[in-house]
N, CA, C and O of each residue as an XYZ file, in Angstrom:
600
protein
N      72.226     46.583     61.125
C      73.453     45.941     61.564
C      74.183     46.872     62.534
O      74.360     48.024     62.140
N      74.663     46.508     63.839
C      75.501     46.839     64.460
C      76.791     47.447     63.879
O      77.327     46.684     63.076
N      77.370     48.499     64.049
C      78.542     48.142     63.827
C      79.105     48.946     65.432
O      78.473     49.549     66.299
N      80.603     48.592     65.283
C      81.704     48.973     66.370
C      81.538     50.061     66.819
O      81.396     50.155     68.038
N      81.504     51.101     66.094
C      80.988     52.659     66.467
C      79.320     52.663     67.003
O      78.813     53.143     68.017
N      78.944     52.184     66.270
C      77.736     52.089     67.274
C      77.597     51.615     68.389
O      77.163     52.327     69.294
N      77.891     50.452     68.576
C      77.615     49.503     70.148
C      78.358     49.958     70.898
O      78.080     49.455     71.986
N      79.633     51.014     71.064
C      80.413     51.541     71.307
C      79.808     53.016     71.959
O      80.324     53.545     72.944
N      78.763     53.516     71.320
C      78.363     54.937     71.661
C      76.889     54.299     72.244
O      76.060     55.091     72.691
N      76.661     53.149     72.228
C      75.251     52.634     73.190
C      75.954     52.648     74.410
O      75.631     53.359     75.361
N      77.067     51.747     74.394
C      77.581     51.568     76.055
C      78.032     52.936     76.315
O      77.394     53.550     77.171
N      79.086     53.580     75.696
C      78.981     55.100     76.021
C      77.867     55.497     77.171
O      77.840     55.412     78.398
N      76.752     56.084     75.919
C      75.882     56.909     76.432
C      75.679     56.234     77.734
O      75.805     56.917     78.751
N      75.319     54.723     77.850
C      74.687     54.445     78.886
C      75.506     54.143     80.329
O      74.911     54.080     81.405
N      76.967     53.965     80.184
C      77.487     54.262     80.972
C      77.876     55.559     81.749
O      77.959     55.653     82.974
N      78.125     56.651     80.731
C      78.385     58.016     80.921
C      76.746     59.039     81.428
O      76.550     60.248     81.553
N      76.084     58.142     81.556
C      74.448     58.418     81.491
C      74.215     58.137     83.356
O      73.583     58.748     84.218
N      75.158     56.800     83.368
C      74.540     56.784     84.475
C      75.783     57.343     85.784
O      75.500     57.718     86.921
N      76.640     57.278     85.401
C      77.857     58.028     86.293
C      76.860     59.233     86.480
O      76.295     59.539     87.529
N      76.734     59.987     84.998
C      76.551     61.740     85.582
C      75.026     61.796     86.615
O      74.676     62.823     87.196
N      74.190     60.357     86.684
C      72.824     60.598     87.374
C      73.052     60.377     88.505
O      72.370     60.953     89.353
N      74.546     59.068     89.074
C      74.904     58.823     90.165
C      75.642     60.319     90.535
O      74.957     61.055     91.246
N      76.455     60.630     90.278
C      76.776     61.701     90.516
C      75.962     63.148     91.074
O      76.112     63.565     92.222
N      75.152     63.768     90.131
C      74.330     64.362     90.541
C      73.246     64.195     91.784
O      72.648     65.148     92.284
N      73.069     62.540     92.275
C      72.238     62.853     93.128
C      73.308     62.956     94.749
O      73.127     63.650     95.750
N      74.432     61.928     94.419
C      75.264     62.416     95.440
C      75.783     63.853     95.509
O      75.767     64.353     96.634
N      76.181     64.506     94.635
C      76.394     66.344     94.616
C      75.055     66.991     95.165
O      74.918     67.567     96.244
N      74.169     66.788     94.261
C      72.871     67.633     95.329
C      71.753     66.843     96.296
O      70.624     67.329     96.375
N      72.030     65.808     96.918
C      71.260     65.253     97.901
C      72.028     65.320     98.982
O      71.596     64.917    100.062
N      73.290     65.843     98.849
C      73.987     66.067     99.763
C      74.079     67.443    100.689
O      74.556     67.719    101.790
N      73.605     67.916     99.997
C      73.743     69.618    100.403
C      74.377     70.597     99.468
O      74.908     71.669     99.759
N      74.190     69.901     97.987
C      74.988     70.974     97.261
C      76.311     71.455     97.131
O      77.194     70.982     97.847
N      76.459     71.995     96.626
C      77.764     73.383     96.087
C      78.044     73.371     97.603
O      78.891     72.575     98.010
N      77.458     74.119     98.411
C      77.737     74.650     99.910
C      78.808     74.089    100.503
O      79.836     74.641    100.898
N      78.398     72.585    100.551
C      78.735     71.863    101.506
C      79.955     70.682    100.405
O      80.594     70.128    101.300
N      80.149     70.481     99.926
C      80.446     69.497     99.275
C      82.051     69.368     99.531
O      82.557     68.357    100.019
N      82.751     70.472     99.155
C      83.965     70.673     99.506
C      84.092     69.871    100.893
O      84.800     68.877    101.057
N      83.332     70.442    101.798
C      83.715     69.682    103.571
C      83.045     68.647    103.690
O      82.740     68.466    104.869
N      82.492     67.513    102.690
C      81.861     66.221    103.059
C      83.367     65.362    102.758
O      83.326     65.165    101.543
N      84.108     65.022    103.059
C      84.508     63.934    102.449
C      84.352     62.922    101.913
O      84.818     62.595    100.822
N      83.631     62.264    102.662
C      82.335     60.917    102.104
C      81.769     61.449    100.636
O      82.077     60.870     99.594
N      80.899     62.626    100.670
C      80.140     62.633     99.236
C      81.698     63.325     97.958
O      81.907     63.289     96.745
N      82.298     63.779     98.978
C      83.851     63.277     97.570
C      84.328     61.931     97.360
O      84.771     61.940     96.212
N      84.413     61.275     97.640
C      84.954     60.076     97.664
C      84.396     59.421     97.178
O      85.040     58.603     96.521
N      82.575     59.276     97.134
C      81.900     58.717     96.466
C      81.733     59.027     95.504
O      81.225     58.112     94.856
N      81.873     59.856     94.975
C      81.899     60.961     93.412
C      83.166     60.714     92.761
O      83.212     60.513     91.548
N      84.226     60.715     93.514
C      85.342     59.936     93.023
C      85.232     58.780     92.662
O      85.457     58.561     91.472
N      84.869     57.692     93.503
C      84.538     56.490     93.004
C      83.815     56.263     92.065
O      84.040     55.432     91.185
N      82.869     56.977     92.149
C      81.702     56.942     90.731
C      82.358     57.051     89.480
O      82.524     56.229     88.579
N      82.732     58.358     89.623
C      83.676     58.823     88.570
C      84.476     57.794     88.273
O      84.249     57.293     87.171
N      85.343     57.315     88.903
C      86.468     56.073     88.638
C      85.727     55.185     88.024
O      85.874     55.025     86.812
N      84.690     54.362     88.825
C      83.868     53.622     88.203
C      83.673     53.551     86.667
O      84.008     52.589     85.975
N      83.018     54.828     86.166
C      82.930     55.098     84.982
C      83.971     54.829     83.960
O      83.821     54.167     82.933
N      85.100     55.460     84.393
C      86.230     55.328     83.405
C      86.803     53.749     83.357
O      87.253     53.166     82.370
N      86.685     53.351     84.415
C      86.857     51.789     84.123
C      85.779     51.191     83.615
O      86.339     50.200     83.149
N      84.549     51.039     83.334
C      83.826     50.657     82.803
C      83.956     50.841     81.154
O      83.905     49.998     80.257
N      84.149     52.306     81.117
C      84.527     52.319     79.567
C      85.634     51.623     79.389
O      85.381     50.525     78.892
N      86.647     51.786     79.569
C      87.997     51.370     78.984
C      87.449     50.206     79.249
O      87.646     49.672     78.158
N      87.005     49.551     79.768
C      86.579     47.994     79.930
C      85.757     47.940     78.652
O      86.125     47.283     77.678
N      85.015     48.410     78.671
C      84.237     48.471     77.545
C      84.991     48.641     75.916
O      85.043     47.860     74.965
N      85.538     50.085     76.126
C      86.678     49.872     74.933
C      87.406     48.831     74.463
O      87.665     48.562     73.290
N      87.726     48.248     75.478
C      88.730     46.615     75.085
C      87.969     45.768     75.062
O      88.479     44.775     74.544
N      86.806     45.587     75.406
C      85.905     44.105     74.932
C      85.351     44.630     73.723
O      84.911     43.631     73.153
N      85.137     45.560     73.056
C      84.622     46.182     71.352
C      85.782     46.049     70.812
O      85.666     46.093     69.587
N      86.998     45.887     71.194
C      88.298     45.852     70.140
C      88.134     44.984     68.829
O      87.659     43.851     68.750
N      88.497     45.558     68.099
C      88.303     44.732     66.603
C      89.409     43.348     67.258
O      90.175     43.469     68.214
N      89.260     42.446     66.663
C      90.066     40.736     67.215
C      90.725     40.512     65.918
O      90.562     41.270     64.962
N      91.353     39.628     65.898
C      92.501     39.034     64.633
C      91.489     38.298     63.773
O      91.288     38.724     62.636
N      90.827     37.219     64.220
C      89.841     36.510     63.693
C      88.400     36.546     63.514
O      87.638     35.817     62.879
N      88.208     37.633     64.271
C      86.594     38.124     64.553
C      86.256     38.911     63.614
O      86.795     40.017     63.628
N      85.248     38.598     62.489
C      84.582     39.913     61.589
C      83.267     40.383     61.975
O      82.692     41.178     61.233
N      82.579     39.884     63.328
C      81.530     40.161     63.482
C      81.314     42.060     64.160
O      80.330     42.799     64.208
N      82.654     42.225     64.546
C      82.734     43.929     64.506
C      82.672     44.906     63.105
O      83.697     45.583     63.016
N      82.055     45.050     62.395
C      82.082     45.983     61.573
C      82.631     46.978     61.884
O      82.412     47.562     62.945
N      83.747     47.488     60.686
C      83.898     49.175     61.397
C      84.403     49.561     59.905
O      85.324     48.878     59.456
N      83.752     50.844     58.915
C      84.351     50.901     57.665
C      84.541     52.398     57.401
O      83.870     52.935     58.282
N      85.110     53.364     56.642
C      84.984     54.372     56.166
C      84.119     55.035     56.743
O      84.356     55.849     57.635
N      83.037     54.764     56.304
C      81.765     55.929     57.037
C      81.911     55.817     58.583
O      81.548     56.859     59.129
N      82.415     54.680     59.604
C      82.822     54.770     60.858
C      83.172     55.182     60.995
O      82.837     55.689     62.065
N      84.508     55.860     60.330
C      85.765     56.479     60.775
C      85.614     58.178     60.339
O      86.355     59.072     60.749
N      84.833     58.287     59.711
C      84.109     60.142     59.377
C      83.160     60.333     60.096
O      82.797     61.509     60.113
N      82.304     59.300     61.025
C      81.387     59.694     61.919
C      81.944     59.880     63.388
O      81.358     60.600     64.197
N      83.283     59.090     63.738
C      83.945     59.058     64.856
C      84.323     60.926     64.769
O      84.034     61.811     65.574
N      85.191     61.008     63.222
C      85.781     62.415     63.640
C      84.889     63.295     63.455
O      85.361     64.344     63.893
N      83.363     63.560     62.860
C      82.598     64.869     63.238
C      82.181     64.371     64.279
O      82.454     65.207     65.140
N      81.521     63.247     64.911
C      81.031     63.186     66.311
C      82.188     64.049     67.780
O      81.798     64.682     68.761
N      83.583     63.719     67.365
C      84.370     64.157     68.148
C      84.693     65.669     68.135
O      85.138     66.304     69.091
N      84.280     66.348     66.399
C      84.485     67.774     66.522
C      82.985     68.003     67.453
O      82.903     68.517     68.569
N      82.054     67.542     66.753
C      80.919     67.960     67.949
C      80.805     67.960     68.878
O      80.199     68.936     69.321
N      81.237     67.001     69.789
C      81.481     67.245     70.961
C      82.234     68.274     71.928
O      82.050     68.734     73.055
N      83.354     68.419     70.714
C      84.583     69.620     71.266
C      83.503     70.441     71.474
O      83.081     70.372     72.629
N      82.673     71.497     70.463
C      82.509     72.327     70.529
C      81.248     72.304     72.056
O      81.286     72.885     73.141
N      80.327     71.426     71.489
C      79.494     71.481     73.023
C      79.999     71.432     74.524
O      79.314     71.751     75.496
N      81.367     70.962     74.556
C      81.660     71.110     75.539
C      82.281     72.187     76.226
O      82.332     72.330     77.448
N      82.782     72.988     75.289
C      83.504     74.393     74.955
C      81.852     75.466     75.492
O      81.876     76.458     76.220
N      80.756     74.913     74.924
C      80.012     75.477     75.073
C      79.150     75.482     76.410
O      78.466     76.402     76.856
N      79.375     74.140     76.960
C      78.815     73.834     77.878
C      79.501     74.704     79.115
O      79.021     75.683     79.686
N      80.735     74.064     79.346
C      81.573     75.103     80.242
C      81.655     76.507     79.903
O      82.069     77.187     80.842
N      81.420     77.068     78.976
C      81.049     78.827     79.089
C      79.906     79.004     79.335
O      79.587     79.958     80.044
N      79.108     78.272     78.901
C      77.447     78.549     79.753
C      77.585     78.554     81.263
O      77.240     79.530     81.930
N      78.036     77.577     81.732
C      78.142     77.067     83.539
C      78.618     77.883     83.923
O      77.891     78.412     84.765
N      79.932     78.602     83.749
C      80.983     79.373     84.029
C      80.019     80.414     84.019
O      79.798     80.748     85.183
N      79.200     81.218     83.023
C      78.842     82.429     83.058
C      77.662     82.552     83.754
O      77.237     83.654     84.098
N      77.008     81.361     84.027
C      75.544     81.404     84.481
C      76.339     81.177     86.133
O      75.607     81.366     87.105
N      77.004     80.997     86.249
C      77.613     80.458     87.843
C      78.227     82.224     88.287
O      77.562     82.919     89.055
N      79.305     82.637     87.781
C      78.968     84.228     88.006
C      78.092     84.719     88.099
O      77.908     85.034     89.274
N      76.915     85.176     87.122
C      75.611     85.428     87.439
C      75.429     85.567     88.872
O      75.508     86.459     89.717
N      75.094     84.058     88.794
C      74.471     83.551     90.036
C      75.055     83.856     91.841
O      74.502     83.709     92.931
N      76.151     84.238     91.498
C      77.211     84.488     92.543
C      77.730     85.864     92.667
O      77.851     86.226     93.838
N      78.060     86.706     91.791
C      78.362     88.190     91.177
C      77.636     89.407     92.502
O      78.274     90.410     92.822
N      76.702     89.182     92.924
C      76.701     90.137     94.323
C      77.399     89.267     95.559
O      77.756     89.982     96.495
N      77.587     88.209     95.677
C      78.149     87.297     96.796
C      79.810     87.713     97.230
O      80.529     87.746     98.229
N      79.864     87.994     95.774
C      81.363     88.047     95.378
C      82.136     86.696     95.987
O      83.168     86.936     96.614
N      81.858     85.736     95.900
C      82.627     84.251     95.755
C      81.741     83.236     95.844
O      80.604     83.344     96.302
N      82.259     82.202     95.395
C      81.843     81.106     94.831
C      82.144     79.925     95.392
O      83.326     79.594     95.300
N      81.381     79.162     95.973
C      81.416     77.931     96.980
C      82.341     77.117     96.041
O      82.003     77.088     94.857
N      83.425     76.474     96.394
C      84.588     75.899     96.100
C      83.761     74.508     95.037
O      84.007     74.169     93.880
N      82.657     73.929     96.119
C      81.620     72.856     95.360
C      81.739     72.707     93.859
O      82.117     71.698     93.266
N      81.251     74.193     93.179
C      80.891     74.511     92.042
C      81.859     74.012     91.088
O      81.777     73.276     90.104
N      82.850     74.661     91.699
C      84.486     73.688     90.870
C      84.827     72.665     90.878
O      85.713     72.349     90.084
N      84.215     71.584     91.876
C      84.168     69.808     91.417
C      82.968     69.780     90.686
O      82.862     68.954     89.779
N      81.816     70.747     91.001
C      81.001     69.829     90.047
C      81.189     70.275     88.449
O      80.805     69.659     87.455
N      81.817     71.390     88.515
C      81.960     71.458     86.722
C      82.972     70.346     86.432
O      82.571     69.466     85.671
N      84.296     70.233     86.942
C      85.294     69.205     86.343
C      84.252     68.157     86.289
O      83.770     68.093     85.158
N      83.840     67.479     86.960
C      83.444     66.203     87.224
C      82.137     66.399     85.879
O      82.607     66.255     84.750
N      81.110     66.603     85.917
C      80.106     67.038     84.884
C      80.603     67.268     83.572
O      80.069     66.844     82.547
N      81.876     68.108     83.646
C      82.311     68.589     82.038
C      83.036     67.228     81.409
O      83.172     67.084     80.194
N      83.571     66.059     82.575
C      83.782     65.084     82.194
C      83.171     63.822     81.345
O      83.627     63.042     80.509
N      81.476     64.088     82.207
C      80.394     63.439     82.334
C      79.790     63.573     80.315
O      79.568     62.747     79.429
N      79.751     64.993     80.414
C      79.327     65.489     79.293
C      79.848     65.447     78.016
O      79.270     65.741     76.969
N      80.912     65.085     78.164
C      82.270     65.348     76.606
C      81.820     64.094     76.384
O      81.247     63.867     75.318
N      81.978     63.179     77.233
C      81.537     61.757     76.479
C      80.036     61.087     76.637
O      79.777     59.924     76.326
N      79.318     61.814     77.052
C      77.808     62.285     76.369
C      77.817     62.177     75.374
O      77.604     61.117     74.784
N      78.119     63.465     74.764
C      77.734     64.337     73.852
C      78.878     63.788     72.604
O      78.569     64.190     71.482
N      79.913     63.085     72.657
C      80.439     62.276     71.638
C      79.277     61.174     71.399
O      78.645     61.258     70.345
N      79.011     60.310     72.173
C      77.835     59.131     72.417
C      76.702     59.910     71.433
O      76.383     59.418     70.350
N      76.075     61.300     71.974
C      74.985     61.254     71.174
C      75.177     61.289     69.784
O      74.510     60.694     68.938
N      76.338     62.183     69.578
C      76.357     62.861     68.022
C      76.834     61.583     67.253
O      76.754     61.619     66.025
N      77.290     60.532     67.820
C      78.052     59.580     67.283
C      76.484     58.476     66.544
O      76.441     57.845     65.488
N      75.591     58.613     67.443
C      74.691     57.665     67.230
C      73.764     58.415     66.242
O      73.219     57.986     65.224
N      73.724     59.660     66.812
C      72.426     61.216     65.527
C      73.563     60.422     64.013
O      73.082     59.907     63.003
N      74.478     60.506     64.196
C      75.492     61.071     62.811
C      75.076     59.419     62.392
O      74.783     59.626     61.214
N      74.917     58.314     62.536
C      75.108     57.048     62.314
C      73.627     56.961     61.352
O      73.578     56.698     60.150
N      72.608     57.225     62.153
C      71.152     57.515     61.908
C      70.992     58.380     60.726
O      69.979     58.162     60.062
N      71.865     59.416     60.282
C      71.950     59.919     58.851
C      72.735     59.095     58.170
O      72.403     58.902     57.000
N      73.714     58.535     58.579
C      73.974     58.620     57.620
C      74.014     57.146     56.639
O      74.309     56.930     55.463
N      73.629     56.424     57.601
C      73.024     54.772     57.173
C      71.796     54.621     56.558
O      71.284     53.509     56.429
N      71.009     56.162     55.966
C      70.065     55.946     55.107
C      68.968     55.074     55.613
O      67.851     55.376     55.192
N      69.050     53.962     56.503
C      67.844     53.224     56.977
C      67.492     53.181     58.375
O      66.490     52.488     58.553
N      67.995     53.710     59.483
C      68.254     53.568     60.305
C      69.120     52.884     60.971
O      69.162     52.969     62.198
């Protein structure tokens, strides 16, 4: 059986799935980090994407809304303890994610001594991409335990 938290972290993933693939190929088919800052076009389209996304969810959010008369949304107890460890999980991966990027991006830059401006839209934009990932996955892993049947 479906429930609300689930069909909820399907459209998730698969919306937030495909922003970060649109995204990525406009960030690096473009010329990368380098260049990205001085394209306007491949900002704008990354913006839009991005926008895209968030309206899609919240669109999405309000057509899953539980209804006055509708019981065909399930949503019970165990929904509401999988929403809040899925959401601590996520905190932390994303906490984790951006100190990985951050430190592997120094690295990577640390004899250059600076850092193509690029790098800093694509983490906001990505760390965006990823928080609601990575809620989506843990939301659906955590559902899969804990519904005993799949």
């Amino acid at each position: 059986m479906m429930t609300q938290t689930k069909i909820r972290a399907r459209f998730g993933l698969g919306i937030w799935g495909l922003v970060a693939a649109a995204f990525g190929l406009v960030f690096f088919l473009g010329g990368g980090a380098a260049s990205y800052a001085d394209d306007s076009i491949r900002m704008l389209v990354a913006a839009l994407i991005l926008g895209a996304g968030f309206i899609g969810y919240i669109s999405m959010l309000y057509l899953t809304r539980e209804k006055a008369n509708d019981k065909a949304l399930i949503r019970d107890e165990r929904d509401l303890e999988i929403a809040r460890q899925a959401n601590e999980i996520a905190l932390v991966a994303v906490l984790v994610f951006v100190f990985t990027v951050c430190i592997a991006l120094f690295l990577g830059y640390e004899t250059a001594g600076s850092l193509p401006v690029g790098w800093m839209w694509f983490l906001a934009y990505v760390t965006a991409c990823f928080g609601l990932l990575a809620q989506a996955v843990a939301t659906l892993v955590l559902h899969r335990e804990m519904s005993g049947n799949g």
